[in-house]
PAVORO-761738 format. One line per 4 residues: number of its first residue (from 1); their letters; for each residue x, y, z of N, C-alpha, C. Coordinates in steps of 0.2 Angstrom, whole numbers. Layout:
N
NUM = A = X:Y:Z:X:Y:Z:X:Y:Z; ...
***
This chain:
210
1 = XXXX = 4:-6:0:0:0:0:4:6:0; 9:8:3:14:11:5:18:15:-3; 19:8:-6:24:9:-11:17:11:-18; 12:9:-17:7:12:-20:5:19:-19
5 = XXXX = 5:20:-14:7:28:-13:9:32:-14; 16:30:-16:21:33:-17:23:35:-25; 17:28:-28:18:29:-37:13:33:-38; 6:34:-33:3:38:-35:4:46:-36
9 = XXXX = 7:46:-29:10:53:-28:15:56:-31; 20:51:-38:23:53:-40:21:55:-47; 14:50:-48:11:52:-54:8:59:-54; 5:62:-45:2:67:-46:6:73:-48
13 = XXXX = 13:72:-45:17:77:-43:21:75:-52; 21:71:-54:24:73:-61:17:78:-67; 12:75:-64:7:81:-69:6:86:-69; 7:87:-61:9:94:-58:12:98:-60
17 = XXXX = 18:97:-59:24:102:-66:23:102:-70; 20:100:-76:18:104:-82:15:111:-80; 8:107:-76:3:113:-77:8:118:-74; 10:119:-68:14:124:-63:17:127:-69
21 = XXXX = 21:123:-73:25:126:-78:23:131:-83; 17:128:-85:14:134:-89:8:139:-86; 9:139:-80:8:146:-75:13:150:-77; 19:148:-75:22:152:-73:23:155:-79
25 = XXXX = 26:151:-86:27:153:-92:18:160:-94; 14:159:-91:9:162:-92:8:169:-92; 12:168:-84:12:175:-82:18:178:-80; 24:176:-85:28:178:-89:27:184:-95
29 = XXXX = 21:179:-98:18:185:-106:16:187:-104; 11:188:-97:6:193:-95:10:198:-93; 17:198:-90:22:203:-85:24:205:-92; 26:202:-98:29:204:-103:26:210:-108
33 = XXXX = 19:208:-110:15:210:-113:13:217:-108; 14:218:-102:12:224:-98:18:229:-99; 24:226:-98:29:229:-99:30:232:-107; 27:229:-111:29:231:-118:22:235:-119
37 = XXXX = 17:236:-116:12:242:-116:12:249:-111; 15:248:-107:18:254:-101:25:256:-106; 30:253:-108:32:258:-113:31:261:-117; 28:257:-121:22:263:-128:19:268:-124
41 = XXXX = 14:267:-119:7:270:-117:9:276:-111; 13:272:-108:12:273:-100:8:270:-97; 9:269:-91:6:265:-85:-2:268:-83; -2:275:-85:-8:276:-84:-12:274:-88
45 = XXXX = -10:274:-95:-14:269:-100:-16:262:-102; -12:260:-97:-13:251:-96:-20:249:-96; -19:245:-100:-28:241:-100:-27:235:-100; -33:232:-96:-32:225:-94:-31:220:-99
49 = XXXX = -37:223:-105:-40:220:-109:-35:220:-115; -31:223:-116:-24:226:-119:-20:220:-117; -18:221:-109:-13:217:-108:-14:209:-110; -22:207:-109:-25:199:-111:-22:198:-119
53 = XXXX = -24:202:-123:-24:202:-131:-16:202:-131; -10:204:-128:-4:204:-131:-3:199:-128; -5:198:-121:-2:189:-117:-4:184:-121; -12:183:-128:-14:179:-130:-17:175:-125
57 = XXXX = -21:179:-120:-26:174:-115:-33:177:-114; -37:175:-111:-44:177:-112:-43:184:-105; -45:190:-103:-48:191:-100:-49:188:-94; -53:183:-94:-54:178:-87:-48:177:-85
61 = XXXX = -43:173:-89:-38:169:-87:-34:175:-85; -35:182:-88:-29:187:-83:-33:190:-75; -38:190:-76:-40:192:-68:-38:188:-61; -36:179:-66:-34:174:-63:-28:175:-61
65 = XXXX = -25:182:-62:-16:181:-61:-19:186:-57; -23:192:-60:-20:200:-55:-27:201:-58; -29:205:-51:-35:206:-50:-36:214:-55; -30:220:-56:-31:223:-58:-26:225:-62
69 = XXXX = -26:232:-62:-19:234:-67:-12:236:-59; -13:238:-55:-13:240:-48:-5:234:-46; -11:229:-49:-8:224:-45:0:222:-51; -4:223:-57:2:221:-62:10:225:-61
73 = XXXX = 6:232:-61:11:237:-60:16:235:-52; 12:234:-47:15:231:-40:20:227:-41; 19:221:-45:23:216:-46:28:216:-52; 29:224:-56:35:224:-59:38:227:-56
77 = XXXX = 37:234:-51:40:236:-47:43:233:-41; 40:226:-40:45:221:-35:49:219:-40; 48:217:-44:54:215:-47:60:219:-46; 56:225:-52:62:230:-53:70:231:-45
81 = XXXX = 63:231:-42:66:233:-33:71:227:-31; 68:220:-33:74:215:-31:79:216:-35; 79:220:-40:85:217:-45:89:224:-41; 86:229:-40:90:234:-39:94:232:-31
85 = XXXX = 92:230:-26:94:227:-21:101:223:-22; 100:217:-27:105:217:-29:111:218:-31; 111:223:-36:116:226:-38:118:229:-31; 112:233:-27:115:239:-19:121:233:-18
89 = XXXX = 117:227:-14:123:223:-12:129:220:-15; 129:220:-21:135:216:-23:139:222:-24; 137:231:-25:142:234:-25:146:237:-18; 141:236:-11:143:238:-5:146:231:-2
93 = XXXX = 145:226:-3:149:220:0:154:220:0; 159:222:-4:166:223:0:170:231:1; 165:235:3:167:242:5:170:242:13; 175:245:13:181:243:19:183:249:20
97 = XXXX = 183:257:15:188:261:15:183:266:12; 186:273:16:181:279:12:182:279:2; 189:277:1:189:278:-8:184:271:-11; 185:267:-7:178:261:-8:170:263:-7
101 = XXXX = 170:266:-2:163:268:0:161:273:-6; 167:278:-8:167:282:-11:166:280:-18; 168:275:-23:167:274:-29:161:268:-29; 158:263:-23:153:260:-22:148:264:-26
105 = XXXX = 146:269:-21:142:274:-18:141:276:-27; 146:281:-28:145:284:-36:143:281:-40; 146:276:-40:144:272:-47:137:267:-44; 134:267:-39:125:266:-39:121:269:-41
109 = XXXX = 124:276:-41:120:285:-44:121:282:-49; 126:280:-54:126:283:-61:122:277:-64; 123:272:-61:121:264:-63:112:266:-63; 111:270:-60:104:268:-57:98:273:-60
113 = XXXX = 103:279:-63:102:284:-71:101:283:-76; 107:280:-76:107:276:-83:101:269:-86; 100:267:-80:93:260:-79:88:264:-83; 86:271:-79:80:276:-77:80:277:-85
117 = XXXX = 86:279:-88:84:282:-95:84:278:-100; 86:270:-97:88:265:-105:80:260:-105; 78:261:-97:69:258:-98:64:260:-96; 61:260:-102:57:268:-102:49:264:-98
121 = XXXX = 47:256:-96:43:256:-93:44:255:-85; 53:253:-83:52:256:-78:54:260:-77; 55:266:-79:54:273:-78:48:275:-76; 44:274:-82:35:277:-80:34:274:-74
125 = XXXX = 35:267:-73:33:264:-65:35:269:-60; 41:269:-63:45:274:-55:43:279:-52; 43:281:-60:39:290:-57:31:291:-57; 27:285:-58:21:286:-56:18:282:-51
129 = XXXX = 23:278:-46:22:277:-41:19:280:-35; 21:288:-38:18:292:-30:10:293:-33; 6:291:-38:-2:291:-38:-4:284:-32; 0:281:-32:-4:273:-28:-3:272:-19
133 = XXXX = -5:275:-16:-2:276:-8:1:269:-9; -2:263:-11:1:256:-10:6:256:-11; 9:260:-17:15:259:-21:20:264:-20; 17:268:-16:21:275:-10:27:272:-5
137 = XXXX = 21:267:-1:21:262:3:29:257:1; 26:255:-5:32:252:-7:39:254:-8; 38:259:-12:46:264:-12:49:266:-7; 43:267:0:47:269:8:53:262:9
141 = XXXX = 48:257:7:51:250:9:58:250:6; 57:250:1:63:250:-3:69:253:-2; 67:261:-1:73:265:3:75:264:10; 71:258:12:73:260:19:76:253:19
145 = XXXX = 76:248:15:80:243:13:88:245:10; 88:249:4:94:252:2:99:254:7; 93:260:8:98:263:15:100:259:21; 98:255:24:102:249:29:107:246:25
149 = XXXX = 107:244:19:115:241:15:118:249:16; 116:254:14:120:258:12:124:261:21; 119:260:25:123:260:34:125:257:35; 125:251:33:130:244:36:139:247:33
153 = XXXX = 138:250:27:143:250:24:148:256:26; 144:262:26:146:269:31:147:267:38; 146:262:44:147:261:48:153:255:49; 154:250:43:162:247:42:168:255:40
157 = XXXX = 167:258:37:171:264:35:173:269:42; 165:270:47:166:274:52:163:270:57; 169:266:60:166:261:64:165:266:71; 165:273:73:166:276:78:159:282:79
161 = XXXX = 157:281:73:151:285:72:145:282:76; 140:287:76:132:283:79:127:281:75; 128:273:75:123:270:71:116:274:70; 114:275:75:107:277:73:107:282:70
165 = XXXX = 111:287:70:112:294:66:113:293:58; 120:288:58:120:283:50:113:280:47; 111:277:52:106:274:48:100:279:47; 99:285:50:94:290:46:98:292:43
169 = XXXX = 104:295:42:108:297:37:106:293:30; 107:288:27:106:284:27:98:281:21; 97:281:26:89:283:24:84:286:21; 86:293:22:87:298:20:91:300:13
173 = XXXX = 96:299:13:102:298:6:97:296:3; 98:289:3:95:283:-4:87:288:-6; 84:291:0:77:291:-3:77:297:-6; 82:300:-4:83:309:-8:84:307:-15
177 = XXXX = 88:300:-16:93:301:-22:86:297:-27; 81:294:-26:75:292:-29:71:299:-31; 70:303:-28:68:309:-31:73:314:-35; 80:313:-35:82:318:-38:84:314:-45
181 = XXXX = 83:307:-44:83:301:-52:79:303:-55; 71:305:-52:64:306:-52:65:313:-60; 68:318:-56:69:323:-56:73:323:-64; 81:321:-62:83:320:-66:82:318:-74
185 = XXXX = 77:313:-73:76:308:-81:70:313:-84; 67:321:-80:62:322:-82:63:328:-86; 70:329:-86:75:336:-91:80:330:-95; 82:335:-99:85:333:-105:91:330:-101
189 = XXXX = 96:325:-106:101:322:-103:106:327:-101; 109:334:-103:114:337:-100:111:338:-95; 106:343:-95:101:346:-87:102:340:-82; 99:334:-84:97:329:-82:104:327:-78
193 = XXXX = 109:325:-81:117:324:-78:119:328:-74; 117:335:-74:121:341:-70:117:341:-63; 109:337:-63:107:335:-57:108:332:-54; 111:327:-59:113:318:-53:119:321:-52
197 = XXXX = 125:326:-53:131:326:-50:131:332:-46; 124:334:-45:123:340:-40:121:336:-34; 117:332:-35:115:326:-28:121:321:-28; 126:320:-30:131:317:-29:136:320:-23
201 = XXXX = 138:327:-26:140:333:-22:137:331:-15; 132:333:-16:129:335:-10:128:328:-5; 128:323:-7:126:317:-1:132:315:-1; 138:313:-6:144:312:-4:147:314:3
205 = XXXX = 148:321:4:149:325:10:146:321:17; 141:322:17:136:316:24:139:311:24; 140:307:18:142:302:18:149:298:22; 155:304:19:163:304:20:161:306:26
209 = XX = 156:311:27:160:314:35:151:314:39; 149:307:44:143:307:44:144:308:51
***
């Protein structure tokens, strides 16, 4: 009985993966087909019915993924956000020294510009996050994620300083430098550059000497 159980449950579990498998592939084209309509359109122009007709599924089968467009938008924005995390990490992991903190630090601003300007859907996400209190919600997260690598990393450099003062420093930094990306990508690329090195200026300072 036992071992009959065991072929059954492998029969269940081997059917299981396909279907799982073409979920996931499913809503893949659903996150695909969004993100190829918020860059034409913009995020405000997102249509459900749009995003069904590009993923090739019915309408029903997309409400089955995401109840709205809210939610679509939520979950490119996480994405976006994990990838961004880690990059933070892998460039603050081995910061030991102010010239390390110091070219860490610059080259996440210039990386995180260049992102803003070479994806144009998540850009519109980014900068229209502040219509969604949810989505508000989420960007605080995020900064206050950032900013803890970014204090872990100022506090290995000034081991003598006051954490709790680094950490709103900190906090503060990353979430300034999200409004000044904001800012930034919304003038021309010269204008646009002469902001990101005018917020570079100015939080570097805090940061060498917190």
């Amino acid at each position: 009985m036992a071992e009959e159980d065991r072929e059954v449950g492998g029969t269940r579990s081997a059917r299981r993966a396909p279907a799982q498998q073409r979920s996931r592939e499913r809503l893949e084209r659903i996150l695909t087909a969004a993100t190829e309509l918020i860059a034409a359109k913009g995020s405000d122009q997102l249509k459900m019915s749009e995003v069904a007709e590009r993923a090739g599924i019915s309408i029903g089968s997309l409400y089955q993924y995401f109840p709205d467009k809210s939610a679509i938008i939520r979950t490119l924005a996480e994405r976006y956000n994990a990838e961004n995390r880690r990059c933070i990490q892998e460039a603050l992991a081995g910061v030991q020294d102010l010239e390390g903190l110091t070219a860490a630090y610059l080259g996440l601003i210039d990386l995180y510009y260049e992102i803003m300007l070479a994806e144009p859907a998540m850009r519109d996400i980014w900068s229209g996050m502040q219509a969604d209190k949810h989505l508000v919600l989420l960007e605080l997260a995020e900064s206050r994620a950032a900013g803890a690598m970014l204090a872990e990393a100022m506090q290995r450099v000034h081991p003598h300083a006051d954490p709790e003062k680094i950490a709103t420093s900190a906090f503060l930094i990353w979430h300034l430098g999200e409004a000044a990306m904001r800012l930034a990508i919304s003038h021309d690329r010269e204008q646009g550059r002469a902001l990101v090195e005018a917020h570079k200026r100015m939080t570097l300072r805090e940061i060498l000497e917190p």
